[in-house]
N, C-alpha and C positions, 0 to 999 in steps of 0.2 A: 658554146656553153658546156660545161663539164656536167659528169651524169650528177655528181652534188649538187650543183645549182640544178639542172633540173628537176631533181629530184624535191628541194624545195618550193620550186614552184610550183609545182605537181601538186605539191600535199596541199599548198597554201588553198588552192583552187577546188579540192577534192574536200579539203577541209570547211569551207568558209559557205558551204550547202548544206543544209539540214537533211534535205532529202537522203544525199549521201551516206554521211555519215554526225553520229553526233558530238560532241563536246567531248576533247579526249579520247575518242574512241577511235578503233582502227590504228592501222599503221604502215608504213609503205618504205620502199628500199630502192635500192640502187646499189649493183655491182660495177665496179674499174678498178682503175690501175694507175697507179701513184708508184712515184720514185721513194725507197727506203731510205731515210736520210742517213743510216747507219753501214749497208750495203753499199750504197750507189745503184742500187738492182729494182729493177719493176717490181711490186708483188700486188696481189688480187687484193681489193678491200671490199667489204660491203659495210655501206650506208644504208643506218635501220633506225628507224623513232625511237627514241629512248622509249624507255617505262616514265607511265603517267603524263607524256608532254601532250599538246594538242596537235594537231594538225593542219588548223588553220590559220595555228597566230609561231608553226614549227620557225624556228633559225637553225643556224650548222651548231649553234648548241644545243640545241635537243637535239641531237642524232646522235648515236651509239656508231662506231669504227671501229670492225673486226677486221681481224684478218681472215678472208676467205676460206683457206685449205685448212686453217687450225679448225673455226667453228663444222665444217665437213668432216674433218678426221675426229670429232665426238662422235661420229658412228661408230667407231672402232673399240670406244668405250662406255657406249649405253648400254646400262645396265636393266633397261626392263623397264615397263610401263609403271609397275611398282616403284620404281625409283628413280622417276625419272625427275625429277625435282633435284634433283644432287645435280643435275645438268646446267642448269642456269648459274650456280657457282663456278662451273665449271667454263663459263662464258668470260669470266672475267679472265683467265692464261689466254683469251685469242683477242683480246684487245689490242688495239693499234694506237702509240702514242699516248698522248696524256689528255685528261680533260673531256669534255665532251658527256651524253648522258648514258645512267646507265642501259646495259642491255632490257631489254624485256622479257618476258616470257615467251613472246612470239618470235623469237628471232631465228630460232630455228627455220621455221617456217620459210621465211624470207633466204637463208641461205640455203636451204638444202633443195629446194626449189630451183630447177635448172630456166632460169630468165634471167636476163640485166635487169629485167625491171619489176619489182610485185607489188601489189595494194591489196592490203586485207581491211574490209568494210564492214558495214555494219547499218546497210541502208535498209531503211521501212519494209519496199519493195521485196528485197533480196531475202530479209528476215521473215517475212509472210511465208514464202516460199517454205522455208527454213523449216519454220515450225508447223506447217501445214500436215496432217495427218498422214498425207500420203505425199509427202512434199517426195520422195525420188521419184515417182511417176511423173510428178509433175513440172518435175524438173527435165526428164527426157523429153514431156511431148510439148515444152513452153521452148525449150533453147536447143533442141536437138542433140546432136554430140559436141554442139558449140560449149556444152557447160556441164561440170560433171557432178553429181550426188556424193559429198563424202558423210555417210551417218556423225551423229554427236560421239564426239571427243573432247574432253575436257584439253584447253592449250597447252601447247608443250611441244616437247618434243615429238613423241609418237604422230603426234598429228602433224609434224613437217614431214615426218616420214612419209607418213600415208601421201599427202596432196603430190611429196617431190614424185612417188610411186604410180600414183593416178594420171599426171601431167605424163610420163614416162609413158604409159601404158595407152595413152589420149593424145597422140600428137597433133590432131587438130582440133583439140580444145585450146580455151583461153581463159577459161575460171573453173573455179567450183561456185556450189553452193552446199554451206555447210552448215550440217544439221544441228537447230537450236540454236544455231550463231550468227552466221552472216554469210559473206561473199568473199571472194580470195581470187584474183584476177594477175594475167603478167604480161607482159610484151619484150621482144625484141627492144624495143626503145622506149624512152618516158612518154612518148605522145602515142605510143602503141598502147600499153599499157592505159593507161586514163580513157584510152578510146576504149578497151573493153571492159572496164569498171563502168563506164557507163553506162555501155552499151548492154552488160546483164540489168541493170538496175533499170531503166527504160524499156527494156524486153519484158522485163518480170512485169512493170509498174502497167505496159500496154497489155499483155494477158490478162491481169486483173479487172483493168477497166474494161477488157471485152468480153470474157469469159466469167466474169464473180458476179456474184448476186448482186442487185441493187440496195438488197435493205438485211447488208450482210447479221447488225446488232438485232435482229426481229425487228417485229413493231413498236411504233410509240409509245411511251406510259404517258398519258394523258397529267396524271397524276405530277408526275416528274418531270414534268416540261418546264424549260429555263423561263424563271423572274422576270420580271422586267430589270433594265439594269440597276437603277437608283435601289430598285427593291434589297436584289439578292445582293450588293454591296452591301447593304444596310443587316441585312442576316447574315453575312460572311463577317462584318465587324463585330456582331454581336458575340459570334461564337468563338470568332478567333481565340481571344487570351485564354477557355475554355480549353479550345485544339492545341494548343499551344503548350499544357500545361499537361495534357495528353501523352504530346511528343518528347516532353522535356522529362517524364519523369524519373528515368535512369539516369539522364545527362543533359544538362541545357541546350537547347536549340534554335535556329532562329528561320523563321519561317518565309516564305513566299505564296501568294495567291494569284490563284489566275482563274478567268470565268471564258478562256477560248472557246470559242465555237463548238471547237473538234470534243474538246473534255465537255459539254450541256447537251450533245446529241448524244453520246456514249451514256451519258449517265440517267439520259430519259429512253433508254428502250429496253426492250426487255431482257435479252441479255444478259445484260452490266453485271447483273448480282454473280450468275454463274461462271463471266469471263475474268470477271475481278478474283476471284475466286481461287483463280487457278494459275493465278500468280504473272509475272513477265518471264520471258525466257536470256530471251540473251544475257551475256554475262552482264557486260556493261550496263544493260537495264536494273537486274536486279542487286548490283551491290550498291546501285543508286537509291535505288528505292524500298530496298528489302524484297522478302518476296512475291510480298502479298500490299497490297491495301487495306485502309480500313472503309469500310464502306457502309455510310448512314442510311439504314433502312427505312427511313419514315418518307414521306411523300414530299415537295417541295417545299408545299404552303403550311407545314407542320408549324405550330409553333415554338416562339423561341424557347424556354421553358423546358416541352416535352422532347425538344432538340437536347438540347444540352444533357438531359437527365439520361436520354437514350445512347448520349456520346460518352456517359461514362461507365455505361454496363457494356458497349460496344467496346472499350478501352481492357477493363477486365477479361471479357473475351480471349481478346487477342494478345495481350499478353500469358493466359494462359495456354492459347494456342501454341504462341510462337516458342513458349518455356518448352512445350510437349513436341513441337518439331525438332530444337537442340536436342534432347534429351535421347532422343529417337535416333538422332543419325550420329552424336558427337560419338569418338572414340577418345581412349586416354590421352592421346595425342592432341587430340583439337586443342582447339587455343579456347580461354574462357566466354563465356556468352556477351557479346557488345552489347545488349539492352534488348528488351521485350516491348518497345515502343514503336508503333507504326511511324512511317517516314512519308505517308501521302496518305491523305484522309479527303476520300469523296464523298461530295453533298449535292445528291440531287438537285437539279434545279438552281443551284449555287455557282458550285465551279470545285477547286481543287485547293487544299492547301500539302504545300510540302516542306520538308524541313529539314534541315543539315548545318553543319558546326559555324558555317556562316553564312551567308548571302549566296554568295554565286555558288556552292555548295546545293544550297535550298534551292535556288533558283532552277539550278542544273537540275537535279532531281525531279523537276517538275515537268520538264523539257523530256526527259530521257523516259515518265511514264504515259509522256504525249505519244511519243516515239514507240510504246506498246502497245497504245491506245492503237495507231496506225495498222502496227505490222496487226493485230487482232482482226481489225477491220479487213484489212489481204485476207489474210488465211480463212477468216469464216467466209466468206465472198467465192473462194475458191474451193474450199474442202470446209477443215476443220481444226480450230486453233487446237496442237495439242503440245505444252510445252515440254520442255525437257522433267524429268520427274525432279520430286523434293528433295531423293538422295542425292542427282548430280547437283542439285544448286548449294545443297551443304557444302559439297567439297569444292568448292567455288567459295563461295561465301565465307567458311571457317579454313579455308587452303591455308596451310603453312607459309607458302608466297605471299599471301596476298595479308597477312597476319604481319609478316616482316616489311612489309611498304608500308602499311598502317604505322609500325613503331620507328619508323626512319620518318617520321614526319615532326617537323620541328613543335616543342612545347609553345601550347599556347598562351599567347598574352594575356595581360592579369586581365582585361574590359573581353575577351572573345566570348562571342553569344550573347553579350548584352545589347541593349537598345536602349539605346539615349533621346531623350527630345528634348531641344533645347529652346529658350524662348529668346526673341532678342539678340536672334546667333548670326543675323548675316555682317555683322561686324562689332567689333571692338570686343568686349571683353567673352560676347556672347559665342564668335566666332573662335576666340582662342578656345575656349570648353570646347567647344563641336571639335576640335581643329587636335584638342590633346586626347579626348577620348577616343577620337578615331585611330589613332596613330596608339594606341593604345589596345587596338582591338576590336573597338564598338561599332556597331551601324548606329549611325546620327540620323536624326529629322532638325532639320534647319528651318525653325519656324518663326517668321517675322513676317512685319506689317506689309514690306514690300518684297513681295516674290519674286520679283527681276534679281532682285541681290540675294533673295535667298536661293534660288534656282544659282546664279554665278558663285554663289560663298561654295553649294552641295557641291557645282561641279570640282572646285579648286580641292579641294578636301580628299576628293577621290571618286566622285560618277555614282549611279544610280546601287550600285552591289555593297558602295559602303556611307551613301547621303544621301538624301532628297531633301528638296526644298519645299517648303508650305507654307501659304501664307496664311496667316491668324490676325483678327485683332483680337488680344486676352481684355478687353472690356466686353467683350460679345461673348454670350456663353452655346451661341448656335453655330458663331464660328468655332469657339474652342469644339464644339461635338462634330464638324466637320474635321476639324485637323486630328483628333483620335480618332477617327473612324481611318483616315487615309495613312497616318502614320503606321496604325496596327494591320493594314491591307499591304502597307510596303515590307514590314520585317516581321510582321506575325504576330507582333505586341509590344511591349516597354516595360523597361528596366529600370530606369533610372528616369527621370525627370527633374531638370534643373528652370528652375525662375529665376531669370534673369533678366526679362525685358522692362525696362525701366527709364524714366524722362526727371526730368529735374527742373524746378523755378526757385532762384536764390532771390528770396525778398522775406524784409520783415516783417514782423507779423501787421501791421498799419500799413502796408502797401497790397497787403495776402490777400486777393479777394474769395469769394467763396467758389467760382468756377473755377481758379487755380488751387485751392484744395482740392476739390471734385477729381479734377483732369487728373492732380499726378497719386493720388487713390485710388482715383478706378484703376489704372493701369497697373498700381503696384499691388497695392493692399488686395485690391477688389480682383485684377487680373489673378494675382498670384494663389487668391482662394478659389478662384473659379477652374484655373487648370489643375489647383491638386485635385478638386471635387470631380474635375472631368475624368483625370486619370487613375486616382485611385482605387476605380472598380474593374481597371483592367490589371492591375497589379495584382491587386484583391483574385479575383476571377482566374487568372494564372496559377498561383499558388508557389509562386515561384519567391518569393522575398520583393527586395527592390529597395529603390534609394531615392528620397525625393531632394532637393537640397534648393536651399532659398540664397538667392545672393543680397543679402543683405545691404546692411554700409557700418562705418566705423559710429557714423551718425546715428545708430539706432539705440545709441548707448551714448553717447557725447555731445554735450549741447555746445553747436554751431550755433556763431553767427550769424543772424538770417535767413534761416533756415528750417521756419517752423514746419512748412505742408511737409518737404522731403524727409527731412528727420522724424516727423511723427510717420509718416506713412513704411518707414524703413523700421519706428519700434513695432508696429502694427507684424509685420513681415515677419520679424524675430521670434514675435510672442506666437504667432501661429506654426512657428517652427517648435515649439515648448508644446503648444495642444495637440499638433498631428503626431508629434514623436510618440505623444501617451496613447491615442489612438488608435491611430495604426501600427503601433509594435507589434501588436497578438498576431496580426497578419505578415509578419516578418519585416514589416516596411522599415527603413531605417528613416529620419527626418532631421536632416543637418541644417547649419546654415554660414557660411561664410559673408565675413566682414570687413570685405577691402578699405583703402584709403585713397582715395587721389588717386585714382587712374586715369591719366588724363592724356598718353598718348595711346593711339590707336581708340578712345571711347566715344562712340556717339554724343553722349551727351554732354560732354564736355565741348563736341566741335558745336555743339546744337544752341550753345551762347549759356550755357552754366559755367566752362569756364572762364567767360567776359566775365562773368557777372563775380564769380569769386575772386579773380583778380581782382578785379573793381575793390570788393569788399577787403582785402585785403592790402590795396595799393599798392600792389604790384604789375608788372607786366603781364601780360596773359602768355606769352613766350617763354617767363621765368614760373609759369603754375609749377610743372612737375617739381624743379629745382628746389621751390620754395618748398612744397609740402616735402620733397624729401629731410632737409634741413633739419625741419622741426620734430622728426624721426627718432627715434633712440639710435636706430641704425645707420642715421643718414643715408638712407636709402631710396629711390623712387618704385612707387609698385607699381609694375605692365601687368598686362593683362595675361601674360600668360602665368605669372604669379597666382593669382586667382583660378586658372587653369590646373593648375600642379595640385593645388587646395581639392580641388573635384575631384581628382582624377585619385588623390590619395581617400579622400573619405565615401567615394564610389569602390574602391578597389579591396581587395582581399586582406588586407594588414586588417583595416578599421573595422571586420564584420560585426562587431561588439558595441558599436558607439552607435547614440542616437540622441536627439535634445541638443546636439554640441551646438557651438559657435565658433567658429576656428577665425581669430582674427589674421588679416593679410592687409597687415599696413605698414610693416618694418617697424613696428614699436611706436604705440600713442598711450604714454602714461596714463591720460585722461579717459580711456575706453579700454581699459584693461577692465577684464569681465570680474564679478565679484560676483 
């Protein structure tokens, strides 16, 4: 195996453990020797993680290929700790061949660094250490001369300097531990290496468990001790579109929650307020989560009310805090302020919400102040958490580098940061919406009667970071408050809300009995008012805007044959598209409704014996429906379902911010239901 294939297997293995390292974080290398396909001659290369890849899901396309002696002879032209930032430019003349990702920041590191093989970490363990008060003492008497103290150095160059220097000066060491950051390990070989990556992280993690305190957060707050689960679900949902609205209010955001173990112990002891306080240290923690938390001062069983009211003078706060931090460390140079809105907001007794531009974003963030929750727990255990100060996290945080990776990030889709729920969506027309809005940007809630196909529709769509499946029945309005409580627990609230779940019986009016009025009312008329009422106060409560949109029918306007329950229950639909639009305007809501024709492949209720029944009524083949209704078209056209899709996704989207009341007909032209 070549040291690049090892080299990826390495990562994959070092990567796919939390403990290790987290999500994106860390990076690892491997030096050899490849023929120059230009020469014919051997020369040195090193293989180094690009910028931004991960390392547990790494390929040979996330790695960056230097040339060896080039990136070594930048010592001959560094120009100084002050400018040392012109270097990573300067990485691109030792590149090797074409393609491949780019360099990082840490690459220095990795090359100047006299081993075949390095991993720079970023494990719990190692970071306790790290940030521990007296962390170089305790770095000598936990690893001996096995592991060496490099104080905080912002990444870069200088700091390969330093570790190639310290390694140099250490011949029987095998890592550091570096201050405020993490761990930095090498070997002779890839299985050398990975043995002593672990093997500080294991050392560090068994010092801890022998030598740290037991009850490293102090004692319990009685006070703040974790809900029961049904509870604090139930007050995580309440507050959400609240938090949410918090998060979002420089730039929209999309949320994650989580009630872990590890996050209801930290936020019931005493502690919490002081360790929250003082921010995460590692880099990677804090450009995840900012620097700080916001953290709800009231007791668990507060209630919801004096919750809410407390989380928005706590919002205040911290945006002027966070305004007085920039202000304090920016120079004319920094790059402008990204937003004054916290990125994780803890709730006693609750759990955590966190948030970022989308899904695994939020997700990650959430992970990554689990991840400081940890190393806090190390270090008080051992000493005493003390992070790196506010000025180096500035220069981290507002760095120039890290300013230019932010804008090298693709523009985002017109649906990113919204949240969609849709009804009726594990197939047919309901699934093309879930199916275009995603692909457009959105995190989807796929919510239907049977959860088996809405759990299969959520996975096909894209997995739990951009769908989930729920089941509802929208004639239950205890189910409808269960599917918003879970919807708003998966992405942090809703955006957008489309009615679409819908059944059909083609009979005239002297075969209509009064149960089949009932049945396809409740589900439309009656489901479709019961879900805006359910979600309108989490729209509301956000303050975010939003889009509710009804799928109507051409029939809500056009007298079908035989067709009296479906068509009145579809004008029913319309006209409450007319009342919500006046309603909920003042609250930015917009209230649309689209009016298909004949959708009759891919739609449930056509396979569900609506269209026997309109064949029937039309004497036609049930084979020749779509043909048929195309025919009678202006356009001669047959409408699919993602027609109807394209409809949502333009009157959800940025062109139509201004429109509300509409009726967008998607029937390819029905003279007879043209809107008047």
């Amino acid at each position: 195996m070549t040291a690049k294939q090892d080299l990826i297997k390495r990562s994959n293995r070092l990567g796919s453990d939390p403990k290790i390292t987290n999500y994106a974080g860390g990076n690892t290398s491997a030096k050899g020797t490849e023929i120059d396909p230009v020469t014919g001659e051997p020369v040195e290369l090193l293989w180094v993680k690009g910028s931004g890849g991960d390392l547990g899901t790494l390929t040979e396309s996330g790695l960056a290929v230097l040339r060896l002696e080039r990136v070594r002879a930048l010592q001959n032209i560094y120009p100084g700790v002050d400018r040392e930032d012109e270097m990573v430019a300067a990485l691109d003349y030792c590149l090797h061949g074409s393609g491949g990702a780019a360099p990082s920041i840490d690459t220095a590191m990795h090359a100047l660094v006299d081993a075949k093989h390095v991993d720079h970490l970023h494990p719990d363990a190692g970071i306790a250490f790290a940030t521990a008060k007296d962390g170089a003492k305790l770095t000598a008497k936990a690893f001996g001369g096995k592991v060496v103290w490099v104080p905080w150095r912002r990444p870069g160059f200088q700091l390969g300097l330093d570790i190639a220097a310290i390694k140099a000066k250490n011949p029987d060491a095998i890592g550091s531990i570096l201050g405020g950051h993490g761990i930095t390990a090498w070997g002779d070989t890839s299985a050398e290496a990975e043995k002593n990556s672990r093997w500080i992280i294991d050392t560090a993690q068994a010092y801890i468990d022998k030598h740290g305190s037991k009850n490293p957060f102090g004692r319990t707050v009685a006070k703040n001790a974790p809900l029961k689960p049904a509870e604090r679900r139930a007050k995580a949902a309440a507050l959400a579109p609240t938090i949410r609205g918090i998060a979002s209010h420089d730039r929209p955001m999309v949320g994650h929650f989580t009630d872990d173990p590890r996050v209801l112990e930290f936020l019931a002891s005493a502690n919490a307020p002081k360790l929250a306080a003082l921010g995460t240290s590692c880099p990677d923690h804090f450009l995840r989560t900012k620097v700080k938390p916001m953290l709800l001062d009231l007791p668990a069983g507060a209630p919801v009310d004096e919750s809410l009211a407390r989380l928005k003078t706590l919002h205040e706060k911290y945006r002027a805090d966070y305004t007085k931090y920039y202000d304090k460390h920016a120079t004319a140079e920094s790059p402008a302020m990204r937003g004054a809105d916290p990125l994780i907001v803890l709730l006693p007794g609750v759990g955590m919400f966190s948030y970022g531009a989308n899904k695994q974003t939020a997700r990650v963030a959430g992970e990554f102040y689990l991840n400081a929750i940890n190393v806090m727990r190390g270090a008080e255990a051992i000493s005493a958490y003390t992070p790196i100060s506010d000025a180096e996290k500035f220069r981290i945080e507002y760095w120039a580098l890290e300013e230019a990776k932010l804008q090298r990030m693709p523009k985002p889709k017109s649906h990113a940061t919204r949240v969609a729920l849709v009804t009726g969506a594990a197939s047919g027309i309901g699934k093309a919406i879930a199916t275009r809005l995603a692909a457009d940007g959105a995190c989807v809630v796929i919510a239907d009667l049977d959860l088996k196909n809405a759990q299969a529709a959520a996975a096909e769509i894209g997995g739990p970071d951009v769908a989930v499946g729920l089941a509802v029945n929208v004639t239950d309005a205890a189910a409808i408050d269960r599917l918003v409580q879970d919807a708003v627990l998966a992405f942090g609230g809703i955006d957008i809300v489309v009615n679409n779940a819908g059944v059909s019986l083609s009979k005239p009016l002297l075969e209509t009995t009064e149960k089949d009025w009932d049945f396809q009312h409740d589900i439309m008329a009656k489901g479709s008012f019961l879900v805006s009422k359910a979600t309108a106060p989490v729209l509301i409560d956000q303050g975010m805007g939003g889009d509710v949109i009804y799928i109507a029918s051409k029939n809500s306007v056009f007298a079908g044959p035989n067709n009296i329950a479906y068509s009145a229950t579809k004008a029913d639909q319309a006209h409450q598209v007319r009342l919500l639009a006046v309603e909920l305007g003042e609250h930015g809501i917009k209230v649309n409704g689209i009016n298909p024709d004949g959708v009759v492949r891919g739609s449930g209720i056509f396979a569900s014996g609506w269209g026997a029944n309109r064949a029937k009524t039309y004497g036609i083949a049930e084979d020749d429906l779509g043909k048929f209704y195309a025919q009678r078209t202006i356009l001669k056209r047959e409408v699919l379902p993602e027609n109807v899709a394209n409809a949502v996704s333009v009157l959800t989207g940025p062109d139509l911010s201004h429109t509300t009341g509409l009726h967008i007909p998607v029937d390819a032209g029905v003279a007879a239901a043209f809107l008047r």
